[in-house]
N, C-alpha and C positions, 0 to 999 in steps of 0.2 A: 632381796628377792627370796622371797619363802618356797616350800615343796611345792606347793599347790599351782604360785605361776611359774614355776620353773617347769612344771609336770604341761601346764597348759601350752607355753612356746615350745615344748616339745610338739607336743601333739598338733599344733599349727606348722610349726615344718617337715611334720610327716606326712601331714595330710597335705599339703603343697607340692612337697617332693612328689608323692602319688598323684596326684594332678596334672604337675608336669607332664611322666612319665605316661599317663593317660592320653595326654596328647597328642604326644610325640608319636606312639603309639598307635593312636585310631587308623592314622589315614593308612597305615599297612597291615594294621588290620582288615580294616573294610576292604581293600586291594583284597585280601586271598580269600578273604569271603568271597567275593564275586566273581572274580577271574580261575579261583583253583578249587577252594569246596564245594560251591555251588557248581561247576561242572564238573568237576567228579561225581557229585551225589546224581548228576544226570545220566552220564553213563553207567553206574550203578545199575541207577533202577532200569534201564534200558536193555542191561544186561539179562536180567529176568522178565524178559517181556518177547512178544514175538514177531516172527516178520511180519508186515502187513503184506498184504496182495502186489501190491502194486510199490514195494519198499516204504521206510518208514519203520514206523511199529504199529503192532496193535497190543492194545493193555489187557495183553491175557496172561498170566504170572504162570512161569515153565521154568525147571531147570534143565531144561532140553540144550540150553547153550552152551551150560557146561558139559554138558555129558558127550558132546561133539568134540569134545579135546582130547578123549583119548582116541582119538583117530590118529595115524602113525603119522600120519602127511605133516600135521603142524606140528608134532612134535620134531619133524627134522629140519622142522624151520627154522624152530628156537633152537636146536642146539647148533644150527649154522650159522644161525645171528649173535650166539656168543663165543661161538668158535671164531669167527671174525671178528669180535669185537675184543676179546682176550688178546689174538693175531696183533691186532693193530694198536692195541694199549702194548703191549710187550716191544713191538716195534719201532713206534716212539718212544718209549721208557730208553730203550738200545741208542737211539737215534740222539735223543732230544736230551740226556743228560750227559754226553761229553761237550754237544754245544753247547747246553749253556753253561757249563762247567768253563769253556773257553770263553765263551764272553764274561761270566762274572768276573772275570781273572785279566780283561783287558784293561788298558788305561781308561778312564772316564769317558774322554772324548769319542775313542773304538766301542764303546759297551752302545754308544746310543746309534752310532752306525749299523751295527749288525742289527740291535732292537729293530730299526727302521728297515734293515732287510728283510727279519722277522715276520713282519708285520703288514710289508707291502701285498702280499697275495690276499688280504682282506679291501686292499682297494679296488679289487676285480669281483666283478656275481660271481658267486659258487658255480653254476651253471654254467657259466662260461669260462670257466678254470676243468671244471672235470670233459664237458665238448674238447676242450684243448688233446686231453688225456685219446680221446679217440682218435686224433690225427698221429699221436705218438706211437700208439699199440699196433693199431691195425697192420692188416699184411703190408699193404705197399707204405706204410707208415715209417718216420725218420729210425725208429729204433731196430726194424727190420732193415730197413736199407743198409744200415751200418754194422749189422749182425752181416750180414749175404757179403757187404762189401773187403771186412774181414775174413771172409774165407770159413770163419764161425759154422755157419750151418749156410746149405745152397737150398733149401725151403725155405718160405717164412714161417716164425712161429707162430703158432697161434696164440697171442698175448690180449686177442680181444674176448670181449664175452663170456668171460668164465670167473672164477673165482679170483684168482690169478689178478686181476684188472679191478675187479673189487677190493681188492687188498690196498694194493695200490694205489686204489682211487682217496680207501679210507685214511691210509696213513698221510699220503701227502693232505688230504684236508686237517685233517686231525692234528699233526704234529707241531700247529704254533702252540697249540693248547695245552700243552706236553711242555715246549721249550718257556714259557713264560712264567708257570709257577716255579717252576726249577729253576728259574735264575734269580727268581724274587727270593726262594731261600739260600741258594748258595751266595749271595751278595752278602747276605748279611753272616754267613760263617765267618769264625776265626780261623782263619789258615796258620796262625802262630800252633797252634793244637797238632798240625803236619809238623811244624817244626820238632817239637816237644815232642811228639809219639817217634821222629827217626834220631832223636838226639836219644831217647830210652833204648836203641836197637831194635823198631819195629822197621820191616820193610814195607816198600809200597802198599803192596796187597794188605797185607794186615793193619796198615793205615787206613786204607779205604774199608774196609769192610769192618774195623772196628770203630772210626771214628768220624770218619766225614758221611757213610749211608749211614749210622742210626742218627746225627744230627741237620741232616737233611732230608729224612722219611714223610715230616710233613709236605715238603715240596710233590714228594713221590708220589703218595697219597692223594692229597689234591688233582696234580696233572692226571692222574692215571683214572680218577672219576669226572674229571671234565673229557677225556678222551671216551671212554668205555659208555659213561649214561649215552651221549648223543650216538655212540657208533651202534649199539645192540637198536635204539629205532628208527637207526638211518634210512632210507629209501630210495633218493636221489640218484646215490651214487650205484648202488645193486640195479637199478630200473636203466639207466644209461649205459652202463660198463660191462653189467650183466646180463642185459637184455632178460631174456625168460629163464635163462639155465639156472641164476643165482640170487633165488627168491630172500627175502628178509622179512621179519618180523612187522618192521615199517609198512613193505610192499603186500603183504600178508590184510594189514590194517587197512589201508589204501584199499583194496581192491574190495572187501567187503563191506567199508561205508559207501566209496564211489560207482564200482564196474556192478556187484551183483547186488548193492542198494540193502545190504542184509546186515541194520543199524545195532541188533540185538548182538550177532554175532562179533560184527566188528569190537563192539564194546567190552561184548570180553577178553576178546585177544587183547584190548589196548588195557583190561586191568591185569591179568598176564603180564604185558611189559610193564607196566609198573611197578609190579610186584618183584620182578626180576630186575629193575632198577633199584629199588629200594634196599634191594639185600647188601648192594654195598658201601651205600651210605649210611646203614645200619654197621657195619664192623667199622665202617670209617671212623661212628663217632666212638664207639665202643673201643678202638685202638688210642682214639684221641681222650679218653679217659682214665683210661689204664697209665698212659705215658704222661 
């Protein structure tokens, strides 16, 4: 075989391999064409347009939408929406990495038991998991009854409607999401490496913080943006737990496409959350390129 067809069956399994990969390719391509750039590019231009009378739009180009965000009011939304959303990524981080630290660390058979505990609160509506939450909070509620029955405090607290109960509401949703990627990396750690770091004279702590979190930060990483993107546009749970007192970002969005029909305005707040979602999947991947 000479250069010439050796150059040419190259070039037929490049161009094939490319084909392939064109393939494979399209149909998730065409997917975010139509399902994420194409409405994006909708609420875009939605966002520079104006109300219509009667809601809607009308296509008259304003940047009046924006200029309505330096108004104080939504700024103390978003930083309440990621003051609870930090809250409850931090929470679960607290929460959800000694559990799964103890389940990767169980016998086989235990690691799929707990998993299965894990994982049951996904066989129930979300909506009828955080309703549950108002039977628990409230004044004459089981967690008051047993605060009063204790001798604890002879009021009840008030644990419903406030911030307090959104917290709450977020991390109990929030924390499978937390415990799952965290056990999918700590499973695969070498724990010989504990061994080896207290046979050199490093104690506990200096074993954790030197060897087992920098080789388990991807887990961290992970859970802690599956927890945070969904809780900064949560709504559900602020609209139920918090009634009026503890507006969100979400409920912010919500109320300006559906209650006051004002399509222009909504649109910007919802590119605001996006923007303010992106920022950490931006150092995510920027972390995950450095390391």
């Amino acid at each position: 075989m000479n250069f010439t067809q050796l150059n040419y069956s190259y070039f037929q399994t490049d161009t094939r391999k490319k084909l392939n990969l064109f393939v494979f390719l399209f149909p998730a391509t065409l997917w975010l064409i139509f399902f994420f750039i194409f409405p994006l590019s909708i609420v875009l231009v939605y966002s520079f347009l104006e109300r219509g009378t009667y809601g809607g739009v009308s296509w008259i180009l304003t940047v009046e939408n924006y200029q309505r965000l330096v108004n104080p009011i939504y700024w103390t939304v978003f930083f309440r929406s990621l003051y609870l959303a930090f809250l409850t990524t931090f929470a679960c981080l607290l929460v959800g990495y000694p559990l799964a630290f103890f389940i990767a660390t169980r016998p086989p058979q235990w690691r799929n038991i707990f998993l299965l505990l894990t994982i049951i609160p996904f066989w129930t509506n979300f909506l009828v998991r955080i309703y549950a939450w108002i039977v628990l909070l409230r004044s004459e509620g089981v967690i008051n009854i047993i605060i009063q029955s204790l001798g604890i405090s002879n009021e009840p607290l008030e644990l419903l409607f406030n911030s307090f109960a959104v917290s709450v509401g977020l991390i109990y949703g929030y924390l499978p999401f937390m415990i799952l990627p965290l056990y999918s990396t700590i499973e695969k750690f070498n724990f010989s490496l504990i061994e080896a770091s207290h046979d050199l004279g490093a104690n506990d702590w200096r074993t954790f913080t030197r060897i087992v979190l920098p080789l388990t930060y991807r887990g961290i990483v992970a859970g802690s943006l599956l927890v945070f993107i969904p809780a900064v546009g949560e709504f559900v749970t602020p609209d139920i737990l918090g009634g009026a007192k503890t507006l969100m970002m979400g409920n912010l969005v919500q109320s300006q496409f559906l209650a006051a029909r004002n399509w222009p305005f909504g649109s910007v707040l919802s590119i605001v959350m996006m923007a303010i979602v992106l920022l950490p999947i931006i150092i995510y991947f920027r972390v995950s390129e450095e390391k």
